[in-house]
N, C-alpha and C positions, 0 to 999 in steps of 0.2 A: 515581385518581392522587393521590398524597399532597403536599404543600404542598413537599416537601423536592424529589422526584421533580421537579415543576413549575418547581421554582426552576433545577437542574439541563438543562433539556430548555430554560429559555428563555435560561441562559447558555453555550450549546453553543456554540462560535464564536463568542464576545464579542469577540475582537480586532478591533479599528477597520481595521488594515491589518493586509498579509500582513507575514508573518517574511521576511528577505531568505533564506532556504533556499527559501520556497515562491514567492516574486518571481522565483528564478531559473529556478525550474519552469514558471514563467506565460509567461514573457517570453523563454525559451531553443525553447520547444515548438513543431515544427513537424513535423506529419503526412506520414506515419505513423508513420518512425525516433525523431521525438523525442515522442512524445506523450503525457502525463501521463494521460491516461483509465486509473483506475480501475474495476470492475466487482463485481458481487453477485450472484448466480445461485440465488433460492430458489428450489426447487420445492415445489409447495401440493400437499396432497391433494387440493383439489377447485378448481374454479373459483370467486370470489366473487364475491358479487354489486354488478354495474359500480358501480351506483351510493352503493351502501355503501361500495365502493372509493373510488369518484372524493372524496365526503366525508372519508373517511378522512385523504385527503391533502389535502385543503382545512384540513384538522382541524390537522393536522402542519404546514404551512406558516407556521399562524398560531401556534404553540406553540412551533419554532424560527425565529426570524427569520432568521438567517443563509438561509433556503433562499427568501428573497424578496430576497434583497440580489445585484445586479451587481458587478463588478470598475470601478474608475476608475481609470486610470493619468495619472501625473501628464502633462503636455505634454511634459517632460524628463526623463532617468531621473535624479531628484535624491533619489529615497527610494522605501521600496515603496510600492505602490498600496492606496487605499482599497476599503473596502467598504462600499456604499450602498444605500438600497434602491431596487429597479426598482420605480417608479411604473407603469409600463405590464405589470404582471405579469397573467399571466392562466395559470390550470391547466393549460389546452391546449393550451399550447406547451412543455409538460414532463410531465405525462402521455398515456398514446398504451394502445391497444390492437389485441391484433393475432390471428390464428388460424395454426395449422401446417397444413401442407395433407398430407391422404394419412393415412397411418398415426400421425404426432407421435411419432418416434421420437428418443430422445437426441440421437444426429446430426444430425436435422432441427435440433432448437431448441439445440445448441453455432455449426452452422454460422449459424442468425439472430444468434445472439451476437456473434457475430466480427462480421459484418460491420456490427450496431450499435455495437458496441466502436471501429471505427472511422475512425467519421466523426465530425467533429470537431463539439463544442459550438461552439453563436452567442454567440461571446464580449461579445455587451452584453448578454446575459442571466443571469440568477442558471447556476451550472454544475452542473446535473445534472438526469437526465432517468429517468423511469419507464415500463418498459414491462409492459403485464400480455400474458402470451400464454398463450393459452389451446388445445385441442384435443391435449395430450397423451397419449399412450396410457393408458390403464384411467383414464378423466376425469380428470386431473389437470390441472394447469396449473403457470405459472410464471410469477417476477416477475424484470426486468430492472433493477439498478438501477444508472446510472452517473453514477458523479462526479469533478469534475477533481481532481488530486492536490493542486491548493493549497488545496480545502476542507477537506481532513484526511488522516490515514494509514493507514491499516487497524484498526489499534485505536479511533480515532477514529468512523472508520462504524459501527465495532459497535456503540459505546456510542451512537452514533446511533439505528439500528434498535430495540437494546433499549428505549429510552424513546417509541418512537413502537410500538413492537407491543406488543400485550395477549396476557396470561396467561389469559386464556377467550376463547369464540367467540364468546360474545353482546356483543350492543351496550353501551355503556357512554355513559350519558348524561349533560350537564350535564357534558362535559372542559372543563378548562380551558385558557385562552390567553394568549398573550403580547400587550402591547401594543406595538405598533412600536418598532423599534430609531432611534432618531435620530442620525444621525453627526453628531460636533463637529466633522469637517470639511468644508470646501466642497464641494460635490454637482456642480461643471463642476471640467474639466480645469486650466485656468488659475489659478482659487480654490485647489485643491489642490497644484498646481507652489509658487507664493506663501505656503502655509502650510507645508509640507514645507521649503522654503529655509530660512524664518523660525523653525522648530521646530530646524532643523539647525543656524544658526550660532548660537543661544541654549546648545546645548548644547557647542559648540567650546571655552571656558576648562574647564569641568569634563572634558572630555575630556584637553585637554592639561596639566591639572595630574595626572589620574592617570598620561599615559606619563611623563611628568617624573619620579613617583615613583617609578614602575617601574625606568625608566629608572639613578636614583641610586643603587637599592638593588643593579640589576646590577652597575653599576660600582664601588661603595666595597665591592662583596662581604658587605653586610651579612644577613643573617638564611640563609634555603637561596635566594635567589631566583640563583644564580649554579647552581647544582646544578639547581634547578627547572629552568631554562633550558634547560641540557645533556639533563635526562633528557625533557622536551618535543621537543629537536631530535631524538634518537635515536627516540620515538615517530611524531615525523613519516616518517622517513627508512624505517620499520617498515611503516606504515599506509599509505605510499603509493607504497610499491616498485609497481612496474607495467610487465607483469603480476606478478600471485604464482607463478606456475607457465608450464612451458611452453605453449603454445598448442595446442589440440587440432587435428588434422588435418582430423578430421572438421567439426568446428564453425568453427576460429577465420577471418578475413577472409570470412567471407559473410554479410550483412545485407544484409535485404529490405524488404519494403512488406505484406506480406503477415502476420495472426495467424491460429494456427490453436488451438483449443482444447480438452483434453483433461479428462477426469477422473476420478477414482479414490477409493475412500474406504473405511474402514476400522473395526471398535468400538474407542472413543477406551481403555475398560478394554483392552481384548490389546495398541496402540500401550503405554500407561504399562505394563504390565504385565514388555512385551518391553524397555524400558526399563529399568526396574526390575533385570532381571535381569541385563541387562552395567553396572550402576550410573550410568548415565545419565539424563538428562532427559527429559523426549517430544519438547521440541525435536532433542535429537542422534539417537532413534531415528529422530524423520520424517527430517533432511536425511539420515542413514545408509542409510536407506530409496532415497531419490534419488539419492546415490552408487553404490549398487550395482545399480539398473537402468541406471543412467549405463554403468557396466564394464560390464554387460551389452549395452547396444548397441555401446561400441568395439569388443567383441572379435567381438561378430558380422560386422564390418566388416570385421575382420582389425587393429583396432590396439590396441596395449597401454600407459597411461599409469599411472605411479602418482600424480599430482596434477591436479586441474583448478581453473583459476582460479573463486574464487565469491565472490560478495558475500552477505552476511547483514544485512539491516537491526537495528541494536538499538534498542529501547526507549529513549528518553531521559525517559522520563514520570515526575514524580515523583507521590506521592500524593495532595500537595495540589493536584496540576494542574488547569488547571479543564479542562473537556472540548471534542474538537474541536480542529483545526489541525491540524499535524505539527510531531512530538518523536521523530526517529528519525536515527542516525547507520547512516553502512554501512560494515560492516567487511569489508574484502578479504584474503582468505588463500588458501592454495595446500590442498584440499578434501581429504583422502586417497579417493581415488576406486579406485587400486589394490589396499589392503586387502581382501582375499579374503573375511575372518572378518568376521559383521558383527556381535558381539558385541566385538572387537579394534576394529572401524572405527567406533563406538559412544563406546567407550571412550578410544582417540584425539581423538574431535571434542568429547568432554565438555575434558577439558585444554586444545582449545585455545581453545573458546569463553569458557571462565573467564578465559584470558590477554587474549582481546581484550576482553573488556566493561572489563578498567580498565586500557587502555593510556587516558595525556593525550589527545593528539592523537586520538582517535577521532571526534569529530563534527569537524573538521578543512576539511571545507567550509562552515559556519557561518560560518568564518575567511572563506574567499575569497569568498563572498557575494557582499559589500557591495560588493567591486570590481567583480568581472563583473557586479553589477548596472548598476554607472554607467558602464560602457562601450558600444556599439555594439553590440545584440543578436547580432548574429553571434559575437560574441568570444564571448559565456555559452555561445550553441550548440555553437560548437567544444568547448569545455573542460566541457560538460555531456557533449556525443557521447564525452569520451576518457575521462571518470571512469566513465560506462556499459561500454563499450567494453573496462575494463581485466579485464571478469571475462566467463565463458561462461554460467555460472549464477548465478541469484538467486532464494533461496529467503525466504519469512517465513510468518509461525505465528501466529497472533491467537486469542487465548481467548473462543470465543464463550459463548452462552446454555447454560448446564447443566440446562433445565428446555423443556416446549413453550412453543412461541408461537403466535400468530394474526396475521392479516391477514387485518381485513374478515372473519371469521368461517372463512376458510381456514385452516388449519395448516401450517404452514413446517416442511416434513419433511427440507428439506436446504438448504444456504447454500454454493453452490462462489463462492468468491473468484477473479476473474482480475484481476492487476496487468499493470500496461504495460511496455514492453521497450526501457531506456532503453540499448541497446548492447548488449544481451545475449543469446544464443542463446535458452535458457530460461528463463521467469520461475514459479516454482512457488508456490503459498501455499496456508498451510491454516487452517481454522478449526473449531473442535471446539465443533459444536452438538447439541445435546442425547444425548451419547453417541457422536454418528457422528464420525470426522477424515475431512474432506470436503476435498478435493485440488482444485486447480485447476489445471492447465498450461497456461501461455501461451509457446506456440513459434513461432520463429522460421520459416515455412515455406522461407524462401529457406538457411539454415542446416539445418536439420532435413528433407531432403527427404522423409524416409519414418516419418512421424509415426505411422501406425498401427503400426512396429515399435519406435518407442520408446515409446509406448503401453505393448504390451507387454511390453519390459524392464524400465519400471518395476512394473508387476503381478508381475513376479517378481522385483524389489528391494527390493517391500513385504511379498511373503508369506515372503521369505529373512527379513524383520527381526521379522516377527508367531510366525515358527517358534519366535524364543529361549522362546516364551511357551504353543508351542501354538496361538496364533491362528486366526482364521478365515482363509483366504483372501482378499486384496482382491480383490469383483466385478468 
């Protein structure tokens, strides 16, 4: 590992406290409708070995401090909560190993998934927990990784795992490590309420001389802040109509307690390929892809829509970000789900994803945050449950690793991403490692009663999207 690599991996999560975006997620979450649990699904060529494993992550824990740090929230919600380290950490209460029984068929180790997916982290501990499971068909195995949504975002994990997996199988000795993280704030609850206050009204003149100038510049009409204003309010009014689209018959008012998990995947060359040829993105051919297995199950049902409500997470990352956390806005739109053509429905979702990446208001709950932070957790919950709630589907795309990996001497032949299901029927995401676009579905089974036929409709709104190109069939 190179000095630069090192510097990177031990400033991964450097933020002392959460972002009030990730505070609401902390403090809004209750199992299982509202649950932040994020998820990572490699599967390894072969089993590795426990104990080069178990080291491995001793190795990593000491290299990114963040994954030895708990959550402290203040006694009051007067600001977000710190991140401190657990003194009482120990390996064994976040690594676990497990075996599939019988055969270790796909469905065996989706259905262990689920049900680790949702039970909730011991929130005075660092948030995220590993699991190796092993006895997969033709030797293989698999690694379980889950973390709360306010340690990062999808892109955040990846760049996580990249810097913790190695580029060969063999051991590599003499890694380097981080020295502990020290917080400059108080490590008890009271200490932090006290310094969070004292942080807060220091900052109150510099606050209120900026609205003051905002303020005068709207009213005397000087420079565009009077236009700015206008063309902000019409972004709000845009970004958070709700819903965007009618309400599916099939989907909308049923939310359950139940995740059911699916998967799919594809060669990431015939996705950009098939792209390519209706002048699109790989992002518009995958969500076009989802669209039209989407049709495909309404109309098996007997129903016909041409929009469905979706949310798409954007990227708010910029390049000199440091790594780690969440930087993502969601944008709500009415989906073209009815477009037949999926070269035409391709080509549609390219235009309007362009339109929403620079609408102002797009991170827009940023805005409301701070409020529903310092409110009575129930208020965050309600109005976290209606912002979920306004869309059926949520898809995201994360750029994974373009090269192999290892783990403990295993190869990480495939990485399915499942996200959590903050209101929403479907939660879909994908991540494109090394060649493969690896599909995750996370369904609502109380919404979705008959998961292995929308399974299916998407296998045929993937291989409708891989034809523009020739494509292989998705498995």
């Amino acid at each position: 590992m190179t000095d630069q690599l090192w510097d990177l991996a031990s400033s991964w999560g450097a933020d002392e406290r959460m972002s009030e975006t990730e505070t609401l997620m902390w403090r809004s979450e209750r199992h299982p409708r509202l649950s932040s649990t994020i998820c990572s699904l490699m599967i390894l060529d072969r089993a590795p070995d426990w104990d080069r494993f178990l080291a491995a992550h001793e190795w990593a824990t000491r290299l990114v401090p963040r994954c030895r740090q708990r959550v402290l929230d203040p006694l009051l919600p007067v600001g977000p909560p710190a991140w401190v380290t657990d003194e009482t950490f120990r390996l064994e209460h976040h690594v676990r190993r497990t075996h599939l029984p019988g055969a270790g068929t796909m469905v065996q180790l989706l259905e262990l998934a689920q049900v680790q997916a949702l039970t909730p982290f011991d929130r005075s501990r660092p948030l995220w927990e590993g699991t190796l499971i092993e006895g997969l068909d033709d030797g293989r195995a698999a690694y379980l990784l889950k973390l709360h949504h306010s340690l990062t975002d999808g892109l955040g994990g990846i760049q996580l795992m990249a810097l913790v997996q190695s580029r060969t199988p063999e051991h590599t000795a003499d890694k380097p490590i981080a020295e502990p993280r020290e917080s400059s704030y108080p490590t008890d609850r009271w200490g932090l309420t006290t310094a969070v206050l004292r942080e807060q009204i220091s900052q109150l003149p510099a606050r209120a001389l900026q609205s003051a100038v905002l303020g005068t510049r709207v009213l005397t009409g000087r420079g565009a802040a009077i236009s700015e204003a206008v063309r902000y309010a019409s972004s709000v009014r845009r970004t958070l109509a709700s819903p965007p689209a009618p309400p599916s018959p099939l989907l909308a008012g049923r939310r359950g307690t139940s995740w059911h998990f699916e998967v799919l995947e594809c060669p990431l060359a015939d996705l950009k390929k098939a792209a390519r040829a209706a002048h699109g993105s790989l992002n518009d051919a995958y969500v076009a892809a989802l669209l039209g297995g989407l049709r495909r199950y309404h109309e098996r049902h007997g129903v016909q829509l041409d929009d469905l409500s979706m949310v798409m997470p954007v990227s708010l990352r910029k390049s000199d970000d440091p790594m780690g956390g969440n930087k993502f806005a969601g944008a709500y739109f009415a989906a073209p789900m009815g477009i037949a053509d999926p070269a035409e429905r391709i080509a549609v979702l390219r235009g309007m994803v362009l339109t929403m990446r620079v609408e102002p208001a797009l991170d827009t709950l940023s805005l409301v945050a701070p409020l529903l932070n310092r409110v009575p957790s129930r208020v965050g919950q309600l109005a976290f449950d209606l912002v979920g709630s306004a869309a059926e589907l949520s898809a995201s795309n994360v750029p994974g690793v373009p090269h192999p990996v290892y783990m403990a001497g295993a190869r990480v032949e495939r990485v399915f991403p499942f996200g959590p299901l903050p209101g929403v029927a479907i939660m879909a995401a994908m991540v494109s490692h090394d060649g493969t676009c690896c599909i995750g579905l996370n369904i609502d089974h109380d919404a979705v009663e008959d998961p292995d036929v929308l399974r299916a409709c998407m296998v045929e709104g993937l291989d409708e999207v891989l034809s523009l190109a020739g494509g292989q069939s998705a498995p």
